[in-house]
N, C-alpha and C positions, 0 to 999 in steps of 0.2 A: 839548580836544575841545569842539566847539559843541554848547549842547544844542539850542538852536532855531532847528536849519537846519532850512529847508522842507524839507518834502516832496515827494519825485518826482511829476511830471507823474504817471507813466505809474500808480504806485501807485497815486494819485487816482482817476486811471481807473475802474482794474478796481474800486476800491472803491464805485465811482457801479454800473459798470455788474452788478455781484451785486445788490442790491438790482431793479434794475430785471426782472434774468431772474428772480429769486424769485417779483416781482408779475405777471410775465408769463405764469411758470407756477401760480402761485395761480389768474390768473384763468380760463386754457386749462382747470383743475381745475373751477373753478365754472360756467364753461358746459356743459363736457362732465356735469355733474352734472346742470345744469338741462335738458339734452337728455333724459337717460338717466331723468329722475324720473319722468315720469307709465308709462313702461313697467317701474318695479322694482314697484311694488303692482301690476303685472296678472302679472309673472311670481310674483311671492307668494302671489297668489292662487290661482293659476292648479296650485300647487304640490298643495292639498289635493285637488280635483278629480281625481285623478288614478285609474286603475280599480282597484278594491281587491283585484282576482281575478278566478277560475273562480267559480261561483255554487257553493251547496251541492248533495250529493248530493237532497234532497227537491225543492230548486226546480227541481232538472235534470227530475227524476221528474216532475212535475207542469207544468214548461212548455208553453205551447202550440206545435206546431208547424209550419212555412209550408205545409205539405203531406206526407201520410200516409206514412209507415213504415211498410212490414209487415213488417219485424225489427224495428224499435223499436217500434213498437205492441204486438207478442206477446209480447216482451221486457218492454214496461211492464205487461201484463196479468199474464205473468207473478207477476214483485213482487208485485203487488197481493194476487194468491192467497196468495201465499205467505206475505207480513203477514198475512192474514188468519186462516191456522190457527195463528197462534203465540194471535190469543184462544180459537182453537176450544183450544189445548193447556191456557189460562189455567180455561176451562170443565171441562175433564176433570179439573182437579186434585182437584176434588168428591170424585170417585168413585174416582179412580187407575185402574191396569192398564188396558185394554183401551178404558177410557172415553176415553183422551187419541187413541188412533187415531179414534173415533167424534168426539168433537168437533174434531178438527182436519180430519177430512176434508169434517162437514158443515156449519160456517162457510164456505170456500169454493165448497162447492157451491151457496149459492144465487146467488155471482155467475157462475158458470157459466153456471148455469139461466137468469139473467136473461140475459147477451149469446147464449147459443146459442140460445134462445123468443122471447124479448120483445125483442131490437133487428130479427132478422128481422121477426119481424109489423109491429115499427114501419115497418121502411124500405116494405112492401110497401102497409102502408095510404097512407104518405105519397106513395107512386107515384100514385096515384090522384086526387091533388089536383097532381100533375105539379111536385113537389118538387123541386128541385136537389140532390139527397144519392145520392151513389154510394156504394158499398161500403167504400172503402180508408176514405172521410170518416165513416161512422157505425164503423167499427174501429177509427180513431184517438180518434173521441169516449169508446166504450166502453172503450177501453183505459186512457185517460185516469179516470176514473171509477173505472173497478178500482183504480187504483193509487190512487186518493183516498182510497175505501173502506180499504184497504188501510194507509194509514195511522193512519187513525183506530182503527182495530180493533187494530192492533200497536200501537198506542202505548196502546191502555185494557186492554189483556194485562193488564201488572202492578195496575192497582186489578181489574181483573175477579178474579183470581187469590185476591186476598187476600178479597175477599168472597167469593166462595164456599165457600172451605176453612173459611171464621171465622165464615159466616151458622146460626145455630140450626137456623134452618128451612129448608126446601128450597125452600118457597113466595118467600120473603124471596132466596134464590139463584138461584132461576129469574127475576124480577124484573128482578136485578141484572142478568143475564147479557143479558134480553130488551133491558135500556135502552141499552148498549153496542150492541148489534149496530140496535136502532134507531137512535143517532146513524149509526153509519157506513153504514148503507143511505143514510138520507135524506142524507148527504152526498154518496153516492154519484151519488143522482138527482139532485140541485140541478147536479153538474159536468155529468153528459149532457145533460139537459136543457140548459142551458145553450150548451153545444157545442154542441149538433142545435139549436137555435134562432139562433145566430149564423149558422150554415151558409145556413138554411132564408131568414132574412130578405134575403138577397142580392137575390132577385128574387121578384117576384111582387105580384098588388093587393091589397086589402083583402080582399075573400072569400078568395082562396087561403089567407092569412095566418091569417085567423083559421079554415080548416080543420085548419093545421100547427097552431097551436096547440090544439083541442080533441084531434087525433091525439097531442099532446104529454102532454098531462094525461089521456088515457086511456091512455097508454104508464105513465105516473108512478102512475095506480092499481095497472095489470097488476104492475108491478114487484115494488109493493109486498106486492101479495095473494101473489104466486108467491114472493117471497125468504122470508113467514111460512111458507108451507105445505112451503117445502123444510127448512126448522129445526123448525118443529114435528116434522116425518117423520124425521129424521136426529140431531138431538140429545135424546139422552137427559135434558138436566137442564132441559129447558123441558116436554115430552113424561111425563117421571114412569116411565120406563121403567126397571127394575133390572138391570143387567147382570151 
């Protein structure tokens, strides 16, 4: 038996020709790489971008929206009230029994009092300086507002609560109670405001402007005076009334 007979032509061949498809396809690999490169970091990117949800219930609550609701609007007023006697409840724990009715009913009555008095009066002075503010747009403001209020006063419940029940003095509880319902008024005002002032700036010159605005900040006193004079009258732990 020979050991160094050549080898077949054809052997040779296929041997040449594997190597060449291997390089052929290496390099069909490396261009189609070098095409495909600068668009893999934008889909990677592009990966975290991506929308993380529905928003929360509070953002929902509190969104502004492209135009007025009157079920979502009353629906957001709603809320609003309705956070709001959980600190009138947080108030009556002072005193118990009867007092939790009394303060839960008159924390939401002064944002009552304020959208059924003082957003009328507002819209009606603001007519006179030939305003762009319709009804559905000062109800969606006001309603917006409530629910603001609203938030803040349900959410200072639980510290209002504990001060009052734990305060020595009555003087020291009432305080408490007054500071809480002052943040969430004046946050109250900062939102309408706000809202009726976006509204208002669409049109109009300089004089007009600076009428809405003096009409604005004599709406933001009225509020004011009206929301103390309905809690003074209705809540027993600011008032000094013994039930």
């Amino acid at each position: 038996m020979e050991t160094g007979a050549p080898e077949p032509v054809e052997r040779r061949g296929d041997a040449t020709a594997v190597p060449a498809e291997r390089r052929g396809d290496a390099m069909a690999s490396s261009a189609a790489a070098a095409s495909a490169g600068p668009e893999a970091p934008a889909t990677a990117a592009a990966g975290p971008t991506a929308p993380a949800g529905h928003p929360g219930w509070t953002a929902s609550l509190l969104a502004e929206r492209p135009a007025p609701d009157l079920r979502g609007d009353l629906s957001r007023f709603g809320v609003g009230v309705g956070l709001a006697s959980l600190y009138g409840l947080a108030l009556g724990a002072r005193q118990g029994g009867v007092s939790f009715a009394h303060h839960a009913a008159g924390v939401p009555a002064a944002l009552v009092a304020v959208a059924c008095l003082g957003v009328p009066a507002l819209t009606i002075v603001l007519t006179l300086f030939d305003a762009p503010l319709d009804a559905p747009r000062a109800l969606s403001a006001t309603a917006r507002a409530a629910a603001a209020t609203g938030l803040v006063l349900g959410g200072l419940a639980p510290a209002a609560a504990l001060f009052v029940v734990t305060s020595a003095s009555h003087v020291t509880a009432a305080l408490m109670g007054l500071l809480g319902l002052a943040v969430g008024g004046a946050i109250g005002v900062v939102f309408l405001l706000r809202d009726l002032r976006a509204a208002l700036q669409r049109d109009g010159g300089l004089l007009r402007l600076a009428g809405h605005g003096a009409a604005l900040l004599g709406f933001a006193g009225f509020a004011v005076a009206l929301a103390l004079r309905v809690w003074w009258g209705t809540l027993p732990i600011l008032n000094g009334r013994a039930l």
